[in-house]
C-alpha positions in Angstrom: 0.0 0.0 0.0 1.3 3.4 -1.0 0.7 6.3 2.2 0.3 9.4 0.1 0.1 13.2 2.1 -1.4 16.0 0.2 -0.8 19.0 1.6 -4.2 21.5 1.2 -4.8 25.3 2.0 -8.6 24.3 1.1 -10.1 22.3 4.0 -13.3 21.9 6.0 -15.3 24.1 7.3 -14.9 25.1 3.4 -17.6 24.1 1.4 -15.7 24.1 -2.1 -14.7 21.5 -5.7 -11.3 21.6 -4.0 -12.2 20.2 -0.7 -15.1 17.7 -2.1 -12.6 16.3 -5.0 -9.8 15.5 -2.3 -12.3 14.0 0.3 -14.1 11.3 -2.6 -10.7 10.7 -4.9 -8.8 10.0 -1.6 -12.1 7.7 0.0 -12.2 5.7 -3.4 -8.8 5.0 -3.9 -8.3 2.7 -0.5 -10.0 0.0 -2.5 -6.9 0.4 -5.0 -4.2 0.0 -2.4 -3.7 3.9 -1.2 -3.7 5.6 2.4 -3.8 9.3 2.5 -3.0 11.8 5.1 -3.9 15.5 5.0 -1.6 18.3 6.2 -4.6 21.1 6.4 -4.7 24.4 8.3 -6.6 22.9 11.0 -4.3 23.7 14.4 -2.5 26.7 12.7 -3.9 30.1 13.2 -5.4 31.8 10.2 -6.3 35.5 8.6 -9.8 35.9 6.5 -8.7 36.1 2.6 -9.1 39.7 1.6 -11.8 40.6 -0.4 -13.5 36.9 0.5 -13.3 36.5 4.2 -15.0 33.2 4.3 -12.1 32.2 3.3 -9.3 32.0 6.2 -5.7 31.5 5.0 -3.1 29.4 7.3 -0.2 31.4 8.7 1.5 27.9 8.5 5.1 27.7 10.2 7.3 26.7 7.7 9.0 24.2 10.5 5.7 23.1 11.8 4.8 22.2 8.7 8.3 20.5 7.9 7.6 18.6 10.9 4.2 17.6 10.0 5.0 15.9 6.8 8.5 13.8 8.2 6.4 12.6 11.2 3.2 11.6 8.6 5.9 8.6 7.1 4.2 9.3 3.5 5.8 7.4 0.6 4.9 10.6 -1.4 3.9 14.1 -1.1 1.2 15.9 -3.6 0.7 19.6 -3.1 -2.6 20.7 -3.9 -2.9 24.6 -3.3 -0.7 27.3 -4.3 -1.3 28.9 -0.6 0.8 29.6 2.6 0.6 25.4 3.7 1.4 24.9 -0.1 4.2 26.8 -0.6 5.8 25.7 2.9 5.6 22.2 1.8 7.1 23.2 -1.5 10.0 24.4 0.4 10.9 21.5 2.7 9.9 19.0 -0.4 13.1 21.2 -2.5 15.3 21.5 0.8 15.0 17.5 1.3 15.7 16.3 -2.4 11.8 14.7 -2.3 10.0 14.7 -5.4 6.9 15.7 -4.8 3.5 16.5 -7.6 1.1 19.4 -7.4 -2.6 19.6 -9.0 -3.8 22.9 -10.4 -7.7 23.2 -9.2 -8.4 27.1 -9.6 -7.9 30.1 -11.8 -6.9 32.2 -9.3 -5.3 34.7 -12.2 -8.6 35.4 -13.1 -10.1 35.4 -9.5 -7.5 38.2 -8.4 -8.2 40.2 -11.5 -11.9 40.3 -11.1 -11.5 42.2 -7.4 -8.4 43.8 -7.7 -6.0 45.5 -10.5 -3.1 42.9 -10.4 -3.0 41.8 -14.1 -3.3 38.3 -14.9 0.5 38.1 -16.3 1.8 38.7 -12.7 -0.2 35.8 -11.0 0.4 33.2 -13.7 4.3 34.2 -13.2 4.0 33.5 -9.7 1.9 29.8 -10.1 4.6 28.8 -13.5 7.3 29.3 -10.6 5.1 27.5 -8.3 4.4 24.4 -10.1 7.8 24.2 -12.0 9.9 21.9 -9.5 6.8 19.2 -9.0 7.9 16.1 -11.1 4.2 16.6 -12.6 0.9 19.0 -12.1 -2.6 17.5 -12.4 -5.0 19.6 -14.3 -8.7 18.6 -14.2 -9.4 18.6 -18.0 -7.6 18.1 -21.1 -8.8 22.5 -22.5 -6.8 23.4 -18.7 -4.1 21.4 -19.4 -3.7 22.6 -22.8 -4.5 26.7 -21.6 -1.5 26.0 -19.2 0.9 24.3 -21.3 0.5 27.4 -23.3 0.9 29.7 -20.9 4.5 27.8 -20.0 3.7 25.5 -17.4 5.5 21.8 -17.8 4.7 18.5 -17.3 1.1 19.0 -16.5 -1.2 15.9 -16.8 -5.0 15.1 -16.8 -6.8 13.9 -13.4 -10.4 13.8 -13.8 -13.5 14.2 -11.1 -16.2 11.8 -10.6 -19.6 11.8 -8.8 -21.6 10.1 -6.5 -24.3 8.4 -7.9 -25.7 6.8 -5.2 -26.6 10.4 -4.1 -27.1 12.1 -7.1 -29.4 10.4 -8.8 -33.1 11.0 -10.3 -35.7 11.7 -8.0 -39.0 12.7 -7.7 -38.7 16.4 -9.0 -40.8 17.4 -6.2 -38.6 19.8 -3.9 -39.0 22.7 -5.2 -42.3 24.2 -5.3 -42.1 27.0 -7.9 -43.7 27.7 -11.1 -41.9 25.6 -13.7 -39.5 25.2 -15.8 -37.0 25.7 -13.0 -33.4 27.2 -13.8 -31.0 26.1 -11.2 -27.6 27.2 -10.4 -25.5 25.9 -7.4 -22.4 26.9 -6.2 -20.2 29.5 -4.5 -22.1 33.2 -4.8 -18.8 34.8 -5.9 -18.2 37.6 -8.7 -16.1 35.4 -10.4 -19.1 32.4 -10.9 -20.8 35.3 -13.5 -24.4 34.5 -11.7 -25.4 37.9 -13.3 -25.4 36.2 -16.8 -28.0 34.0 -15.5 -29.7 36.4 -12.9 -30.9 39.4 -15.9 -32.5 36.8 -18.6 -35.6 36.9 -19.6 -36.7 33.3 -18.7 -40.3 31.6 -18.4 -40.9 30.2 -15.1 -38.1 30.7 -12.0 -34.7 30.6 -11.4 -33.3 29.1 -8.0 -29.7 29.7 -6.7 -28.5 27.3 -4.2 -25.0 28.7 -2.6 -23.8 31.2 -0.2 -20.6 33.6 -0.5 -19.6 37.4 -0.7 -21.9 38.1 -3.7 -25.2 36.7 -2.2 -26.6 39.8 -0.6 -26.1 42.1 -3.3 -27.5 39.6 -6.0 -30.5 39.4 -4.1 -31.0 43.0 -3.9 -30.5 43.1 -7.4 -32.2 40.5 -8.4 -35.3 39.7 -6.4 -37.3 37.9 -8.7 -34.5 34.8 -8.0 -35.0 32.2 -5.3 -31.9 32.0 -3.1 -32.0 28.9 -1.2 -28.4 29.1 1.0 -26.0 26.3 1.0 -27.6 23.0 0.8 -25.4 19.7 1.3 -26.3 15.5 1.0 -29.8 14.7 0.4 -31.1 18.2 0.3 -28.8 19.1 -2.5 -29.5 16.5 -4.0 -33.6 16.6 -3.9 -33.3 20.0 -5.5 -31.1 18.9 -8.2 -33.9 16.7 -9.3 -36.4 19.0 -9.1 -34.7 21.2 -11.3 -35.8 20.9 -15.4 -31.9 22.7 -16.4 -28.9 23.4 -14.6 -27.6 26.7 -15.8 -23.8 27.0 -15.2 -22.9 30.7 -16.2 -19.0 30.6 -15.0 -16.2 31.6 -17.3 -13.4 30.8 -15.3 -14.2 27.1 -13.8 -11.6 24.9 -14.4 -14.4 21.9 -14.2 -17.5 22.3 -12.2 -18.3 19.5 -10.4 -21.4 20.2 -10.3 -22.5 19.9 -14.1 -21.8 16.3 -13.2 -23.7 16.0 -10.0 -26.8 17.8 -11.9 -26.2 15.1 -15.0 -26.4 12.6 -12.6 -30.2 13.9 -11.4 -30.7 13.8 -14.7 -30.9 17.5 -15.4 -29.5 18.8 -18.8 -26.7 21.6 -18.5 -27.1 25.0 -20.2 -23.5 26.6 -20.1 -20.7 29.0 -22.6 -18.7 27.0 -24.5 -15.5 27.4 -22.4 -13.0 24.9 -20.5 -14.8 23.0 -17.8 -18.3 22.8 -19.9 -16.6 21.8 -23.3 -14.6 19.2 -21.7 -17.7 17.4 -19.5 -20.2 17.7 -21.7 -18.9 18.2 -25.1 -20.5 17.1 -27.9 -22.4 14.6 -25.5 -26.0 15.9 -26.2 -25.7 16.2 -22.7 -26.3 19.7 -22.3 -26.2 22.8 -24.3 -23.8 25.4 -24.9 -23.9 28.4 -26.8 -22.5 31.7 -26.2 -25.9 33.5 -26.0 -26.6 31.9 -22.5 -30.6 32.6 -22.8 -30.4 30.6 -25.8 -28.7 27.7 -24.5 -31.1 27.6 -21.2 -34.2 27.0 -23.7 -32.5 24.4 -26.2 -31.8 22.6 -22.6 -35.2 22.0 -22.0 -35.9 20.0 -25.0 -32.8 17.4 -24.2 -33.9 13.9 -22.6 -33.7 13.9 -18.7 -32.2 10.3 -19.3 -29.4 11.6 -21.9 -27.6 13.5 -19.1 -28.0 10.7 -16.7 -26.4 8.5 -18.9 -23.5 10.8 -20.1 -22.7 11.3 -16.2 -21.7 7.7 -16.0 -18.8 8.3 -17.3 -17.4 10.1 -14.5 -16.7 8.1 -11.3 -14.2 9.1 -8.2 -13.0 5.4 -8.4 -11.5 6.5 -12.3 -10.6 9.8 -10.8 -8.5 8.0 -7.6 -7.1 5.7 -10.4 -5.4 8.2 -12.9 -4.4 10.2 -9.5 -2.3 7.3 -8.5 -1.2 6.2 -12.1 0.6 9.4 -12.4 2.1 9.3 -9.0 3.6 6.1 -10.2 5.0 7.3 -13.4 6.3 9.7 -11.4 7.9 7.1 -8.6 9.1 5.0 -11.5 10.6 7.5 -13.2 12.5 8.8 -10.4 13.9 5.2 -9.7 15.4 4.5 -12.7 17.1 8.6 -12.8 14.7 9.7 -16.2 12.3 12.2 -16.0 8.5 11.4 -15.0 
């Protein structure tokens, strides 16, 4: 059995694609042989993230957190956030001679360009130094790994994200009682998520946002013919995914979005742009639709079979996810043993 620690600025209490795709890859792949253990921020103190203070960053201890991963015995360490804890573990892996991978699970360029005036250029500098010394970095779709390679990052690879069918699955669409069709969005009320896009067209029946973050309170204002539910977790969630007739996903800057899948797997067609994250899950699947007139896409979504997105989402599972996870961990492993390059 290989004992693998992934080091993580993203942790519980955060409700986030970061958090949930670590927890399931990580519980699937014991049945293929692997043990992980999580360096988190959990027994550090922490400072809210400005501009997004429900976000709390580590002051991680750069010797605390040295400590932390001799004493964890791992056969490997995988870095998974570009934060404090991540850049800390970076350091000790380079001091110590370890090879170690990192996974890139957020456009953060983007993020820090939609609420400040630091220009994308400067942050991607910053992540291309980041990632360069990991022996590989995990991208979650083949359009980021591509968008990356072209923007100088080396060496990055493709780990998908699976989903939970026993949860997500199709229900009764009786959760939601609103005047249909129903336009659901769910995820983090951010800026960066583009729920404006959705929130101003001119759609028949209602839209329902399930989510809480920074941009919630505003949106409402804004926006009060919407139906804000708040965050909503395990058979809830789930419930109101079924109700649901599409599942509007307005982001431009996703790297995946776990949740098309989850909402495929209730058996709700996707309405999205055709950008990284939607291109790469549903394709050319008839899964979903994707057009870059957003109103447009939400309506040719309503005519796609509930069952034709149930049965695209079958292709994604967290036991595939935890197994290309640990096949490139090996690559990397072997190629270190025999003195070539992973």
């Amino acid at each position: 059995m290989i004992r693998i620690l992934v080091a993580t600025d993203a942790w519980r209490p955060q409700v986030n694609g970061v958090v949930h795709t670590l927890e399931r890859m990580s519980a699937a792949a014991r049945e293929l042989n692997a043990e992980f253990v999580f360096l988190t921020p959990q027994g550090f103190p922490s400072l809210p993230l400005p501009t997004y203070p429900d976000i709390r960053l580590a002051l991680a201890s750069p010797w605390e957190v040295a400590r932390r991963i001799e004493a964890a015995g791992a056969d490997h360490v995988h870095i998974a956030t570009e934060g404090p804890i991540g850049w800390a573990a970076r350091r000790h892996c380079r001091r110590r001679g370890r090879l170690f991978t990192t996974s890139y699970h957020t456009r953060f360029p983007e993020y820090i360009a939609a609420r400040t005036r630091l220009p994308e250029a400067v942050s991607y500098a910053a992540l291309r130094r980041f990632h360069a010394p990991a022996a590989a970095t995990l991208a979650p779709t083949l359009s980021i790994r591509n968008e990356l390679t072209r923007r100088g990052f080396e060496k990055v690879k493709v780990w998908t994200r699976g989903v939970d069918h026993r949860l997500y699955r199709p229900r009764p669409p009786d959760a939601i009682n609103l005047p249909r069709p129903i336009f659901l969005s769910v995820g983090r009320v951010a800026v960066e998520k583009n729920l404006d896009a959705l929130l101003q067209l001119k759609l028949p029946g209602s839209v329902v946002v399930v989510g809480d973050g920074p941009a919630r309170a505003a949106l409402e204002r804004r926006y009060p013919h919407a139906h804000f539910l708040g965050a909503l977790h395990g058979e809830a969630l789930a419930c109101v995914y079924a109700s649901a007739d599409v599942f509007v996903f307005p982001s431009r800057t996703d790297t995946f979005g776990i949740v098309l899948i989850e909402a495929m797997a209730s058996g709700v067609p996707v309405a999205a742009f055709p950008v990284a994250g939607p291109l790469d899950v549903i394709g050319d699947s008839g899964a979903g639709a994707l057009d870059d007139d957003l109103g447009a896409a939400c309506l040719a979504a309503l005519e796609i079979p509930r069952v034709k997105a149930h049965e695209h989402s079958l292709r994604f599972t967290w036991r595939e996810s935890a197994r290309q996870f640990l096949q490139h961990i090996e690559t990397c492993r072997a190629g270190m043993r025999v003195g070539q390059p992973a």
